[in-house]
N, C-alpha and C positions, 0 to 999 in steps of 0.2 A: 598574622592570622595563620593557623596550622588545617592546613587542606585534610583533612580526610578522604578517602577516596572508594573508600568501599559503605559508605553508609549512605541510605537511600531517603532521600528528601522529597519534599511533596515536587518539586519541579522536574525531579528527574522523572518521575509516576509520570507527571502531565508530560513531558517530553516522549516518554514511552507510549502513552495514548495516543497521543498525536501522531506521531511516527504508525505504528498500529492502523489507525485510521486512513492516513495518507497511503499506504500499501495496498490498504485492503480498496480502499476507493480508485486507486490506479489498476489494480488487478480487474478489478469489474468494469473501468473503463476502457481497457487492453483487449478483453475478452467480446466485448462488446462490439469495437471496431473490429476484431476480427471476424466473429459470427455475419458481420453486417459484409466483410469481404468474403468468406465463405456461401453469403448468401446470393451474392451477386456473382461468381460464377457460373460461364456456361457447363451444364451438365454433359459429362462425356457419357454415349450408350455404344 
């Protein structure tokens, strides 16, 4: 079987979404726990 390697198949799409997805979903979970540790500090005056 002769690998091609620059031609784009449906799995590598799906692989690409998924990845996409899993980023974007860690980003907003990341963000999240931070805001929530941001929120919970004591305020310096």
């Amino acid at each position: 079987m002769h690998i091609v390697w620059n031609k784009v198949t449906w799995y590598s799409k799906l692989f690409a979404v998924v990845v996409f997805l899993l980023v974007l979903l860690l980003g907003i979970y990341i963000g999240r726990q931070y805001q929530d540790y941001l929120d919970h500090q004591p305020t310096q005056q």
